[in-house]
C-alpha positions in Angstrom: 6.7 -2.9 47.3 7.7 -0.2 45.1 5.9 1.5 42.2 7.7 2.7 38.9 6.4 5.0 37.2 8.4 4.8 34.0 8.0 0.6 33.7 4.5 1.2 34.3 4.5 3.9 31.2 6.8 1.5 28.7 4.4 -1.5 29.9 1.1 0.8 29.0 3.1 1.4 25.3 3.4 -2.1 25.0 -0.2 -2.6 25.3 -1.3 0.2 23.1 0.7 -1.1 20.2 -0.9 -4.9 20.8 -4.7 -3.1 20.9 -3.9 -0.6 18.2 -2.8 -3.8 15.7 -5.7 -6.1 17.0 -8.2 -2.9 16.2 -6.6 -2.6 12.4 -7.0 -6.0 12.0 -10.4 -6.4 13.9 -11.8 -3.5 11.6 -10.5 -5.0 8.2 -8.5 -1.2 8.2 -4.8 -3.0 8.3 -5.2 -3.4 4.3 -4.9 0.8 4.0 -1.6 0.4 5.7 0.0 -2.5 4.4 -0.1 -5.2 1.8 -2.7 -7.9 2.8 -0.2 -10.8 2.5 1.7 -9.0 5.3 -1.1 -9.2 7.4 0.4 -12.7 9.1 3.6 -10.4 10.1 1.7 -7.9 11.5 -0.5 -9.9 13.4 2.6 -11.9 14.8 3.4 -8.1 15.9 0.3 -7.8 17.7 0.8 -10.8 19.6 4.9 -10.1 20.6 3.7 -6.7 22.1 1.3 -8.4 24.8 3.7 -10.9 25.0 6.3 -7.9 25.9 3.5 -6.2 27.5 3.1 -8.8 30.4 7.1 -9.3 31.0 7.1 -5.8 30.8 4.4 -5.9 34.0 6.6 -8.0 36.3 8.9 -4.6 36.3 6.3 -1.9 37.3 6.6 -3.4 41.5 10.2 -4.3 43.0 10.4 -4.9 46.6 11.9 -2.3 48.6 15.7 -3.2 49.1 16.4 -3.8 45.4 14.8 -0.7 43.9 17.0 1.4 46.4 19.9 0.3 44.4 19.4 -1.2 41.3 22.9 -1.7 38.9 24.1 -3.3 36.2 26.2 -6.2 37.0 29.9 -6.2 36.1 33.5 -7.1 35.9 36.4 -5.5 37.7 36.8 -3.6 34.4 33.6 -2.1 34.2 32.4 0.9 36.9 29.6 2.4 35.4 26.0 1.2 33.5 26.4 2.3 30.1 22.5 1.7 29.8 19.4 2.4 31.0 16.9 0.4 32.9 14.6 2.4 33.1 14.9 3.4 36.9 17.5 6.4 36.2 15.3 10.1 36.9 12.9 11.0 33.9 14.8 14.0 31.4 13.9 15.7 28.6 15.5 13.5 26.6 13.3 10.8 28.0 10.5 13.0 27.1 11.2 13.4 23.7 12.0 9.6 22.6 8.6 8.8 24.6 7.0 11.4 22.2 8.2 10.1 19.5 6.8 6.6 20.5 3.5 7.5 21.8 2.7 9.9 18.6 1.8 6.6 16.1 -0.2 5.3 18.9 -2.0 8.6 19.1 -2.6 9.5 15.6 -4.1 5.6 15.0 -6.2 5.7 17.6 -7.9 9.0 17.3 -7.6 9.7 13.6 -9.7 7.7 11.2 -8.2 5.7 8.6 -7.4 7.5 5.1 -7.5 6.2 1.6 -4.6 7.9 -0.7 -6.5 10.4 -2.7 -5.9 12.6 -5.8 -4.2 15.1 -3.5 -1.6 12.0 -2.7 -1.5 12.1 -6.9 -0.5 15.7 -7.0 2.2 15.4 -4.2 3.3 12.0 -5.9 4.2 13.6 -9.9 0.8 13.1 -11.4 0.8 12.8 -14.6 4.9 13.2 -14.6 5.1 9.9 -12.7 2.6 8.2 -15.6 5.2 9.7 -18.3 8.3 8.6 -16.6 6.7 4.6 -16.6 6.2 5.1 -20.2 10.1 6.3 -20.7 11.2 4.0 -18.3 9.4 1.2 -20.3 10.7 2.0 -23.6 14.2 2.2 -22.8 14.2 -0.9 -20.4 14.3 -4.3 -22.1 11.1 -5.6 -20.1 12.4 -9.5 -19.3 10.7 -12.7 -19.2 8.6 -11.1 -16.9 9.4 -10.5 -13.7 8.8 -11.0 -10.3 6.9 -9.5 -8.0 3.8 -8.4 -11.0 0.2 -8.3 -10.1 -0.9 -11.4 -11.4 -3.6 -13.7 -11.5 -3.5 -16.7 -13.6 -6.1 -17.7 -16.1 -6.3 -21.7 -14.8 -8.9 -23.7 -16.8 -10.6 -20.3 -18.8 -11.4 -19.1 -15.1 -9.7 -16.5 -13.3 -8.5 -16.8 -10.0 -10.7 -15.2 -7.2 -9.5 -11.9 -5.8 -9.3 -13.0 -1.9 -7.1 -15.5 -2.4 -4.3 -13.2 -3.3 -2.1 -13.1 -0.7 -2.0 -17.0 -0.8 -1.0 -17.3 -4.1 2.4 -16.9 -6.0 2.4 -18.1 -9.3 4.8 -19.7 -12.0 6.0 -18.2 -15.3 3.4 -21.2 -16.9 0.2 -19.5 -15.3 1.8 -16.1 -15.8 2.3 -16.8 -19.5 -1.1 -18.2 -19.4 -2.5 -14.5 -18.3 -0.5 -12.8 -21.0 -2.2 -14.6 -23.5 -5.3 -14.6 -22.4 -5.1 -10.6 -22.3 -3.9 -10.7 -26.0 -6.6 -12.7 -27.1 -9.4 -11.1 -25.9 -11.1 -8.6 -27.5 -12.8 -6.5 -24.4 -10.1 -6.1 -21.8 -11.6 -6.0 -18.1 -9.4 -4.2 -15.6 -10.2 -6.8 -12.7 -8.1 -5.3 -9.4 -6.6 -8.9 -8.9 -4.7 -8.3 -13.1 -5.1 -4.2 -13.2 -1.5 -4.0 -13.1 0.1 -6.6 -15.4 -2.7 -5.7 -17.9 -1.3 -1.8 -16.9 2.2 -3.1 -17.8 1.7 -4.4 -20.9 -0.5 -1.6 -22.2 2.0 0.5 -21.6 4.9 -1.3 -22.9 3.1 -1.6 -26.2 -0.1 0.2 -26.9 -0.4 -0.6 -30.4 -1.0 -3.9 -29.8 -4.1 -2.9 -27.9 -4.9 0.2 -29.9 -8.8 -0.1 -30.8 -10.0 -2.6 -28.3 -12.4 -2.1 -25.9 -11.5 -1.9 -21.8 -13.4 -1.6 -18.9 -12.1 -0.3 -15.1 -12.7 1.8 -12.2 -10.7 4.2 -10.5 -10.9 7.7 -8.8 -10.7 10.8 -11.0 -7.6 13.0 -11.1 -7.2 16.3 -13.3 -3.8 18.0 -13.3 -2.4 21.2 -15.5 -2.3 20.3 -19.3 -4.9 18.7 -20.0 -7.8 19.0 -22.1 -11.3 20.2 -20.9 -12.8 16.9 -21.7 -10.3 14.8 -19.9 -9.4 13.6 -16.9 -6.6 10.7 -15.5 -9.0 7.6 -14.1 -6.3 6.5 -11.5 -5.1 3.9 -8.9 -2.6 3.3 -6.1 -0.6 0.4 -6.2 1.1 -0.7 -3.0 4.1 -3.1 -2.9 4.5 -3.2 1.1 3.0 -0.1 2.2 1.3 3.0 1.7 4.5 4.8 1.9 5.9 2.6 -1.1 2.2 3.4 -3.1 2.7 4.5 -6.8 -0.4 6.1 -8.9 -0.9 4.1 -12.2 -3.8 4.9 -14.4 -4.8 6.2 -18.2 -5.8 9.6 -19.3 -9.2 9.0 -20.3 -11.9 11.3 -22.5 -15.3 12.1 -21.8 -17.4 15.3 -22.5 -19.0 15.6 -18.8 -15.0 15.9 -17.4 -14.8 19.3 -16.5 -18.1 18.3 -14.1 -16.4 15.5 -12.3 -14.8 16.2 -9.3 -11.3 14.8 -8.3 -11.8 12.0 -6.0 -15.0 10.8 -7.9 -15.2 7.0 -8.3 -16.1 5.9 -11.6 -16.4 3.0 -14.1 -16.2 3.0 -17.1 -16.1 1.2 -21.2 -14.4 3.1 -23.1 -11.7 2.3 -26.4 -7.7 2.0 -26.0 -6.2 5.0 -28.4 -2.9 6.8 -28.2 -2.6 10.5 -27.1 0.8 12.8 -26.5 1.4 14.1 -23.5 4.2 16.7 -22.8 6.2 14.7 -25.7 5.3 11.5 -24.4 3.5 8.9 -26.3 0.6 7.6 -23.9 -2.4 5.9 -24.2 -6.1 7.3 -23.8 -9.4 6.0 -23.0 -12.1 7.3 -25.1 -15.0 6.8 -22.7 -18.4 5.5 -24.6 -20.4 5.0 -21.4 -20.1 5.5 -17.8 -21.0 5.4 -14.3 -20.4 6.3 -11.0 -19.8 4.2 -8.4 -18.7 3.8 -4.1 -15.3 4.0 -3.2 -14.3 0.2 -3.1 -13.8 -1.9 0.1 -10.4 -2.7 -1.3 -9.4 0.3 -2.6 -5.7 -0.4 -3.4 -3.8 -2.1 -5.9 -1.6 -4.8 -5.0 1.3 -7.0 -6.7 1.7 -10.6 -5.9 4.8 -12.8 -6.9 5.8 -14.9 -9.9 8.1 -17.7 -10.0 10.6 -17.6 -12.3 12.0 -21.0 -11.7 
């Protein structure tokens, strides 16, 4: 029998990338990477690696004759092996695609976990990013409201629990249904599981929420421009990923700002008002009483889809 080294090395890769997915999923971490109602696909991932992983195995030993001179087959036309098995003598260029594969596996398993933070903010826009919704909003004829919205439906006065999420996609009825129930009331709660249609529509028309009273939590972000006494109480919202993550939040007022630090997880009550920002019509919170709080398990926003049909 003989030993290869490189089939061994691909087989070990395999395996790494089955464990690594299995430990995401095994420490409830896979949700800081991805969208939970992706978390079937990745764990189908997980499983197609060791599955990979053990055909992979039945290359590492060859019996002697055939690993002497092991070749592609082929027709009178062809005379060489355009590909690589995997036998050929290892290269730098070998070296640098195995690099390349192994650094993921590396930087998962050594590094902890990270939640986006108010740096992430910075490096996204800020407060530029918040503006440009705004513009985007009131030049954009927003339609019967679209797919692919954080929702949660109000379904007999109750609203639908926030770990069923990734189950659910809902019809224009329930979303209608959510709408209208945001409209009506007169204390708007920023639940995570409606933060971002509730977001939407705030933005899209503040006056129609100017004076009412909201509650939310979020993580504190300051940026150049604003006022002593305020500070942006944000949120990441992720579509698929972290890499597709957008900050949404409200500029928010409160006399003990300048004492926060960025990062800090609060919740507040506070009153919807208007404030200009950089020429920019947006709305501000004008905080009446506060707290702070633990980072959340969940610390993400995420959008679920809406049937239009």
């Amino acid at each position: 029998m003989s030993f290869h080294f490189q089939q061994a090395v691909r087989a070990f890769i395999l395996l790494a990338f089955s464990v690594l997915l299995f430990k995401l999923h095994f420490t409830s971490e896979m949700t800081k990477f991805i969208n939970p109602k992706y978390e079937g696909l990745s764990q189908s991932a997980s499983v197609l690696f060791l599955i990979l992983f053990m055909i992979q195995t039945t290359r590492i030993w060859t019996v002697k004759e055939n690993s002497q001179h092991h070749h592609c087959h082929h027709d009178s036309h062809d005379h060489n092996c355009s590909h690589d098995h995997g036998f050929s003598p290892f290269n730098t260029k070998k070296l640098i695609a195995y690099v390349i594969i192994v650094f993921p596996l590396v930087t998962g398993f050594l590094l902890p976990a990270k939640v986006l933070d108010a740096s992430i903010a910075d490096k996204k826009g800020g407060l530029a990013v918040l503006t440009n919704q705004k513009s985007e909003k009131e030049i954009d004829e927003k339609p019967a409201h679209n797919i692919s919205q954080q929702e949660d439906p109000v379904i007999n006065g109750d609203l639908v629990d926030l770990s069923r999420l990734e189950e659910l996609v809902y019809t224009k009825d329930e979303y209608n249904q959510l709408i209208q129930h945001l409209l009506q009331s007169s204390t708007i709660k920023m639940n995570d599981d409606i933060f971002s249609t509730y977001y939407d529509e705030i933005q899209t028309d503040i006056e129609k929420f100017k004076g009412r009273e909201i509650e939310l939590k979020g993580f504190v972000y300051k940026e150049e421009g604003l006022e002593q006494d305020q500070l942006v109480l944000s949120r990441f919202l992720i579509t698929h990923c972290v890499a597709d993550a957008s900050i949404i939040g409200f500029i928010s007022e409160l006399p003990e700002a300048s004492s926060l630090k960025e990062n800090t997880w609060i919740e507040v009550k506070g009153v919807l008002g208007t404030t200009n920002f950089n020429g920019t019509e947006l709305p501000i919170i004008k905080i009446t009483t506060w707290k702070k709080i633990n980072e959340p398990k969940e610390p993400y926003l995420y959008p679920i889809s809406v049937k239009i049909l």
